[in-house]
FIKOLZA-1660 file (N, C-alpha, C; in steps of 0.1 Angstrom, whole numbers, plus 5000, padded with zeros to 4 digits):
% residues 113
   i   px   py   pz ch aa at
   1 5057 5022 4843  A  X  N
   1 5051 5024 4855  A  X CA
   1 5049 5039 4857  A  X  C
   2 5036 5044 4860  A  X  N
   2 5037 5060 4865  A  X CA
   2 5044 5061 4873  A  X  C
   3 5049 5076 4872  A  X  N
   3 5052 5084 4881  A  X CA
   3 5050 5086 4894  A  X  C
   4 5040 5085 4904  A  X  N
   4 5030 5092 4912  A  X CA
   4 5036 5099 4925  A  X  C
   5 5047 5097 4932  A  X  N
   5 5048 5102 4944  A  X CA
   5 5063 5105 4941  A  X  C
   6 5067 5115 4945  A  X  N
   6 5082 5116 4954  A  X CA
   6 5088 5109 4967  A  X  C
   7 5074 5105 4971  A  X  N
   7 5078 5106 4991  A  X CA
   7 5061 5095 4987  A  X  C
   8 5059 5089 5000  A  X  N
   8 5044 5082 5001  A  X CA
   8 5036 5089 5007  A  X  C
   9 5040 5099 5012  A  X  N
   9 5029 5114 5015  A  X CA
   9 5021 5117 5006  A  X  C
  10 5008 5125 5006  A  X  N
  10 5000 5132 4995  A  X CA
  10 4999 5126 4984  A  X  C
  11 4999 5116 4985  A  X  N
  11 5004 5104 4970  A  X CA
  11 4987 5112 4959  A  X  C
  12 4990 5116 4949  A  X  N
  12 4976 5113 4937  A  X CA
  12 4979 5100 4928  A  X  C
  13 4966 5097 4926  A  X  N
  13 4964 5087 4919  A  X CA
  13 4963 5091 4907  A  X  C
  14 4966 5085 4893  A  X  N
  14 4962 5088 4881  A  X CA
  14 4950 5080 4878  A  X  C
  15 4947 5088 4871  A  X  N
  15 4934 5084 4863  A  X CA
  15 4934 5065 4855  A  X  C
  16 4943 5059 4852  A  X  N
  16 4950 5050 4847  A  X CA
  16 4949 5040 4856  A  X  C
  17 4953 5044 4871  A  X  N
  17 4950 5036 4881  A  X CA
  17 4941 5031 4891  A  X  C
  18 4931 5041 4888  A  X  N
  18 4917 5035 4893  A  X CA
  18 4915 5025 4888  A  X  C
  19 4913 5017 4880  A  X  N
  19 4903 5002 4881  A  X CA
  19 4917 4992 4877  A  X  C
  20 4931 4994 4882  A  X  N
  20 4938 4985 4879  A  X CA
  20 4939 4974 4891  A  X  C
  21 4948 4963 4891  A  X  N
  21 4950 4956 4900  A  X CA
  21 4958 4940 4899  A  X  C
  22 4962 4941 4884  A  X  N
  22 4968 4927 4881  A  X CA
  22 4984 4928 4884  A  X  C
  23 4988 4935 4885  A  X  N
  23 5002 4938 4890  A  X CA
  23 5009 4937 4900  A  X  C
  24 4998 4928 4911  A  X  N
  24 5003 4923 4920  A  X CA
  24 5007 4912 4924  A  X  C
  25 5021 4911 4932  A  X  N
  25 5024 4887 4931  A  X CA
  25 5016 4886 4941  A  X  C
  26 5017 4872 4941  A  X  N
  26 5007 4866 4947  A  X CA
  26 5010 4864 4968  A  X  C
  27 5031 4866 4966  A  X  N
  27 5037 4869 4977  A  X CA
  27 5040 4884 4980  A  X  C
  28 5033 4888 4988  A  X  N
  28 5036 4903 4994  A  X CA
  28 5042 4904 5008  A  X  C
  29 5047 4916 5012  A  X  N
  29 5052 4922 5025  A  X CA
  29 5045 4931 5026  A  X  C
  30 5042 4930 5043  A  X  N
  30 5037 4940 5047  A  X CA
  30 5047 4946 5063  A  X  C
  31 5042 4954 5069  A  X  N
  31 5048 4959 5075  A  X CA
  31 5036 4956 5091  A  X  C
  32 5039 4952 5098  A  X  N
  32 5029 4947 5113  A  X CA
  32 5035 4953 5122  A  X  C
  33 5026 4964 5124  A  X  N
  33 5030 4973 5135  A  X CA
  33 5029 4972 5147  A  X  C
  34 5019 4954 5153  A  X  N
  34 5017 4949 5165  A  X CA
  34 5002 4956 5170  A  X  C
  35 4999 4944 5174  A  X  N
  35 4982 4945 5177  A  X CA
  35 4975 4946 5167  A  X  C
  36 4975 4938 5156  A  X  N
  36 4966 4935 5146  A  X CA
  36 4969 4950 5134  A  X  C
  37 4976 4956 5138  A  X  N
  37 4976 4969 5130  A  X CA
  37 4988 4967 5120  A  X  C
  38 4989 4973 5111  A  X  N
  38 4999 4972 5097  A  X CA
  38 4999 4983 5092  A  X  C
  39 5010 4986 5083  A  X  N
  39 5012 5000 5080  A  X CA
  39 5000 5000 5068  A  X  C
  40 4999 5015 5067  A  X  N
  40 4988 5019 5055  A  X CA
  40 4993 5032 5053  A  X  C
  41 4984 5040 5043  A  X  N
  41 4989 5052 5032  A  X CA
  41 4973 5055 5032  A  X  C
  42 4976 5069 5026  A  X  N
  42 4963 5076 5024  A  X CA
  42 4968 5083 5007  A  X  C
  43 4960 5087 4999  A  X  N
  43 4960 5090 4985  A  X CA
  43 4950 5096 4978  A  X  C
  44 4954 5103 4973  A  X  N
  44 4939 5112 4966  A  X CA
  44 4938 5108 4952  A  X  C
  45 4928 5107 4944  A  X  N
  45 4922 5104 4937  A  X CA
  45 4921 5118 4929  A  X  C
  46 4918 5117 4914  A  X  N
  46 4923 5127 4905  A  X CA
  46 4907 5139 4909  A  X  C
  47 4898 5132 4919  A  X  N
  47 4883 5136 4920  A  X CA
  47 4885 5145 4936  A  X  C
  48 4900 5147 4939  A  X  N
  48 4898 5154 4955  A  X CA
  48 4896 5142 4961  A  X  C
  49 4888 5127 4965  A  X  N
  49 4888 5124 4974  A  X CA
  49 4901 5118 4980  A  X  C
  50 4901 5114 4991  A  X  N
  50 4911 5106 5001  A  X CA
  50 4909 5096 5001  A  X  C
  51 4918 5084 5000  A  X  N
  51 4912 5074 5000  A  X CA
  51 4928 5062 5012  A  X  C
  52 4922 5054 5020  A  X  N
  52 4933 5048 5028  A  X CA
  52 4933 5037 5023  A  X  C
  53 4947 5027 5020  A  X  N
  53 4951 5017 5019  A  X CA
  53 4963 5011 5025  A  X  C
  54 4957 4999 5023  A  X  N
  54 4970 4987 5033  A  X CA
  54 4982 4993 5025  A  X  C
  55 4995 4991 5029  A  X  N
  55 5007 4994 5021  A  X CA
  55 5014 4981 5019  A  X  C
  56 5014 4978 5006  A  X  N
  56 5022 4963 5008  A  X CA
  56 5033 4964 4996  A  X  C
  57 5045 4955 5001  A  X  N
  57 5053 4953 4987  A  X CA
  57 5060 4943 4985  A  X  C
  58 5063 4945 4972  A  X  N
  58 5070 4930 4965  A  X CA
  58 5078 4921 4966  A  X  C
  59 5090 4930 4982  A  X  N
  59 5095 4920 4986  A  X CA
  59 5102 4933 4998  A  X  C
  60 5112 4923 5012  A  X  N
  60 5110 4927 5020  A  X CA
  60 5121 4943 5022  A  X  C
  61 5133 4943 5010  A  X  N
  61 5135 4952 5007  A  X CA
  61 5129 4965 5002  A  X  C
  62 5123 4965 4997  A  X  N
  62 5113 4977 4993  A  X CA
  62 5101 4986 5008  A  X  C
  63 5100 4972 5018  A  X  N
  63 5090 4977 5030  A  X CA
  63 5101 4985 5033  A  X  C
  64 5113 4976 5038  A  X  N
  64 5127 4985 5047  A  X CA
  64 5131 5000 5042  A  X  C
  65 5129 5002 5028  A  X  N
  65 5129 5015 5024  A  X CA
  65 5118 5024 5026  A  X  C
  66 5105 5019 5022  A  X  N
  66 5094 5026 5029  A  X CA
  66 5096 5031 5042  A  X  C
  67 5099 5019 5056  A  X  N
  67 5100 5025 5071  A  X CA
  67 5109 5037 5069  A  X  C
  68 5121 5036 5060  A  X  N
  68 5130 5047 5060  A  X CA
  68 5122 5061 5055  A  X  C
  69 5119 5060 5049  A  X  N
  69 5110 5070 5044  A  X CA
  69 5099 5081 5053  A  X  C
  70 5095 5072 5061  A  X  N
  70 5089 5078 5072  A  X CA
  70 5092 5076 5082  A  X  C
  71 5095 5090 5093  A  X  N
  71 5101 5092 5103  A  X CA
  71 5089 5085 5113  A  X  C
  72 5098 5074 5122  A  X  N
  72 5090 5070 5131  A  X CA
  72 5080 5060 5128  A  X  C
  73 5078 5053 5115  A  X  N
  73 5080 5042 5115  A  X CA
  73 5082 5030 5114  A  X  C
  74 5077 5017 5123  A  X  N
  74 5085 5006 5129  A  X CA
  74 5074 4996 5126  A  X  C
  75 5083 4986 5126  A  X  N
  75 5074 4973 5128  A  X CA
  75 5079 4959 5124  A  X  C
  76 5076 4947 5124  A  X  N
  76 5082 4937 5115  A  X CA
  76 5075 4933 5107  A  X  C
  77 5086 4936 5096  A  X  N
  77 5084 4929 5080  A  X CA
  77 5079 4913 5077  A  X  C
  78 5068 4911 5070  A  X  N
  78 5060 4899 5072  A  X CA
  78 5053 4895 5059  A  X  C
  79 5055 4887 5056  A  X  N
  79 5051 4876 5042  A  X CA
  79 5039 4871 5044  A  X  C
  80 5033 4878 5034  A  X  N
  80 5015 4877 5037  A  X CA
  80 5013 4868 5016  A  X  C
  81 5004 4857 5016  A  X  N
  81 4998 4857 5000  A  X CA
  81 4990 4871 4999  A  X  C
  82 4988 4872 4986  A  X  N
  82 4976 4884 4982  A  X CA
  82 4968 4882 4988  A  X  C
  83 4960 4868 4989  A  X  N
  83 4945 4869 4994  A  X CA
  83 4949 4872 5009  A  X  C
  84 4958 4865 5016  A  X  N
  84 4959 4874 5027  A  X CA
  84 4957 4887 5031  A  X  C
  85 4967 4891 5027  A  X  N
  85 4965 4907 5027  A  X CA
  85 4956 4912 5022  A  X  C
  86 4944 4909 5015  A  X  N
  86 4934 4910 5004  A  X CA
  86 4922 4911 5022  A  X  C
  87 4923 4902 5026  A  X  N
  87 4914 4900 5036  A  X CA
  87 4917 4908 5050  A  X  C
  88 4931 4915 5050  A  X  N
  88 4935 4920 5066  A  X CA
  88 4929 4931 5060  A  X  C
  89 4930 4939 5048  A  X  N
  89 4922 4955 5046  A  X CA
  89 4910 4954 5045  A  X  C
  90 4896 4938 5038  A  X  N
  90 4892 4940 5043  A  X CA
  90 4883 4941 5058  A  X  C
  91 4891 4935 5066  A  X  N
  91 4892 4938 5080  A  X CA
  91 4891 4948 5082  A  X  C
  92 4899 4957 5073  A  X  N
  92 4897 4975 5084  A  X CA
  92 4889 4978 5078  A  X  C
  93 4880 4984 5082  A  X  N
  93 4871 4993 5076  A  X CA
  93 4873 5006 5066  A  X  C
  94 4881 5011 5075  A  X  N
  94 4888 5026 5071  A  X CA
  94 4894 5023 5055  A  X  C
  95 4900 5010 5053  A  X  N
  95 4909 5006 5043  A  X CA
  95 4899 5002 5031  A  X  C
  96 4901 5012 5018  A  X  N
  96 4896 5012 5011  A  X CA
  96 4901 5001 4997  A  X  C
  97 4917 5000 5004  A  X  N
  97 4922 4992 4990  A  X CA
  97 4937 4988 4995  A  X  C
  98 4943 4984 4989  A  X  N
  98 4961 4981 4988  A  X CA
  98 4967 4987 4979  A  X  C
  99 4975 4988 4983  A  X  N
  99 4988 4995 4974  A  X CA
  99 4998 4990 4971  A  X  C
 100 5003 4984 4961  A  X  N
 100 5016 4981 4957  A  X CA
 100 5029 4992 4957  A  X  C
 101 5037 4990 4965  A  X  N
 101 5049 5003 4966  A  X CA
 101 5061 4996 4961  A  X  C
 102 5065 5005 4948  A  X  N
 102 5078 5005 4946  A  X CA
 102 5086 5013 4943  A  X  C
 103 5099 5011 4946  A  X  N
 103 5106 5017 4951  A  X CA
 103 5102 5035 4953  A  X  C
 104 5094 5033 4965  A  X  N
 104 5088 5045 4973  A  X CA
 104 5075 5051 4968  A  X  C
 105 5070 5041 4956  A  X  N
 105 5059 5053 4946  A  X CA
 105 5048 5034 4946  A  X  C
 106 5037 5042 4943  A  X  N
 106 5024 5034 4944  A  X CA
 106 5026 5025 4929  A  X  C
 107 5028 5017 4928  A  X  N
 107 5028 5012 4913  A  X CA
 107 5020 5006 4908  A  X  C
 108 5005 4999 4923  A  X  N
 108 4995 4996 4914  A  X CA
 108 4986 4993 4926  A  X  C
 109 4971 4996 4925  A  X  N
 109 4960 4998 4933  A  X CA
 109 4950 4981 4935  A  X  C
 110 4944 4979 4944  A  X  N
 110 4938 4966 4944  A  X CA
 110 4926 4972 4951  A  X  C
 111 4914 4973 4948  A  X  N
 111 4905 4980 4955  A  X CA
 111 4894 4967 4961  A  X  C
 112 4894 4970 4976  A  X  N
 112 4883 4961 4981  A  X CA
 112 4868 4964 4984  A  X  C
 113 4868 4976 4983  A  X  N
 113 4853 4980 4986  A  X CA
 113 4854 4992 4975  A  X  C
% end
């Protein structure tokens, strides 16, 4: 697994991880921050752009360390299938793709648009 982040701040993407996406189970966690909203991450691409995604992970330990990670915040932890969560990002518009987080680092991209 790459390297990519210290922290889920400023995260870059490698080159490697643009067109990946099999690396994800089919059961994820997400984080539901109430009123339809769920946590997400923003990430740059090796091209300068920004790009936002859902933040999801492999199970409900790994979200609980994410919330720790960033000051402020909260929400309840929530067992979504892939296609689920496949379908709430693309609901957001803003949300370019998912993210697989583990332990605190992006470990693999699912791109919806």
């Amino acid at each position: 697994m790459p390297d990519l982040l210290n922290n889920p701040l400023g995260t870059t993407l490698e080159e490697s991880m643009l067109e990946g996406f099999g690396g994800f189970p089919d059961k994820l966690f997400l984080i539901d921050c109430g009123g339809g909203r769920f946590a997400a991450n923003n990430a740059t691409l090796p091209d300068g752009q920004t790009v936002d995604g859902l933040a999801t992970f492999p199970d409900a330990d790994e979200a609980t360390t994410y919330m720790g990670l960033l000051a402020g915040l909260s929400g309840e932890i929530v067992s979504k299938k892939f296609e689920e969560a496949r379908q709430i990002a693309i609901g957001k518009p803003r949300l370019m793709c998912l993210f697989l987080f583990v332990a605190g680092r992006i470990a693999d991209v699912h791109w919806v648009r």
